[in-house]
C-alpha positions in Angstrom: -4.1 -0.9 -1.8 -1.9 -0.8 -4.9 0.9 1.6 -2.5 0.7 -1.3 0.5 1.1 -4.1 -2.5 3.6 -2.7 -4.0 5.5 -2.5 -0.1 4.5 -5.6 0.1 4.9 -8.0 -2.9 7.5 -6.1 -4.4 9.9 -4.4 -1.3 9.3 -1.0 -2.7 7.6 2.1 -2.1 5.9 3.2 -5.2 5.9 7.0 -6.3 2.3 8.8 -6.6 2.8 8.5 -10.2 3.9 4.6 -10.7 0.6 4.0 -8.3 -1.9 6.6 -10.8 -0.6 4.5 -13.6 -1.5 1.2 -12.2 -4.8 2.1 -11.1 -5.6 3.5 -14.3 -4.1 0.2 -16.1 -6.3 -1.5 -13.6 -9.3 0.3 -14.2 -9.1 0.1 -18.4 -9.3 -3.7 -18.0 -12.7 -5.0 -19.9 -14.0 -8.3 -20.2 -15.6 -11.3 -18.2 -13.1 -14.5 -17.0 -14.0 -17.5 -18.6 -16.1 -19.7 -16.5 -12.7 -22.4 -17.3 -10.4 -20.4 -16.1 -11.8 -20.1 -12.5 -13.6 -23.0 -12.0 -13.0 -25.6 -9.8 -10.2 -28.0 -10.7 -10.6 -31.9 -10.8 -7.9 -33.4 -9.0 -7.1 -36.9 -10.1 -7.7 -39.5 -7.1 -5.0 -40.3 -4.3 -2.7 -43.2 -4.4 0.3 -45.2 -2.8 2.6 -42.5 -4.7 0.9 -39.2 -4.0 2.6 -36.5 -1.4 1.4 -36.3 1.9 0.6 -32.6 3.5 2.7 -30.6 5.0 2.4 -30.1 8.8 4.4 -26.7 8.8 
């Protein structure tokens, strides 16, 4: 996945060794995400001034 992101998001195709040193910078990363951070946002309510959708 990191090879076909790396095509993808960045327009390049990553070496063997730039992909084995983001999996292994992926796979040292510890911890929990705060509850906060991923939770649902509260949107403030609509009005007269707020942006329509797009329809694209």
């Amino acid at each position: 996945m990191v090879k076909y992101m790396g095509k993808h998001q960045l327009g390049r195709d990553l070496s063997d060794k730039d992909i084995e040193g983001i999996v292994d910078f992926l796979g040292a990363l510890k911890g929990e995400i705060p509850m906060d951070y991923i939770k649902k946002p509260v949107l403030p309510k609509s009005g007269p001034n707020t942006p329509k959708a797009s329809k694209d």
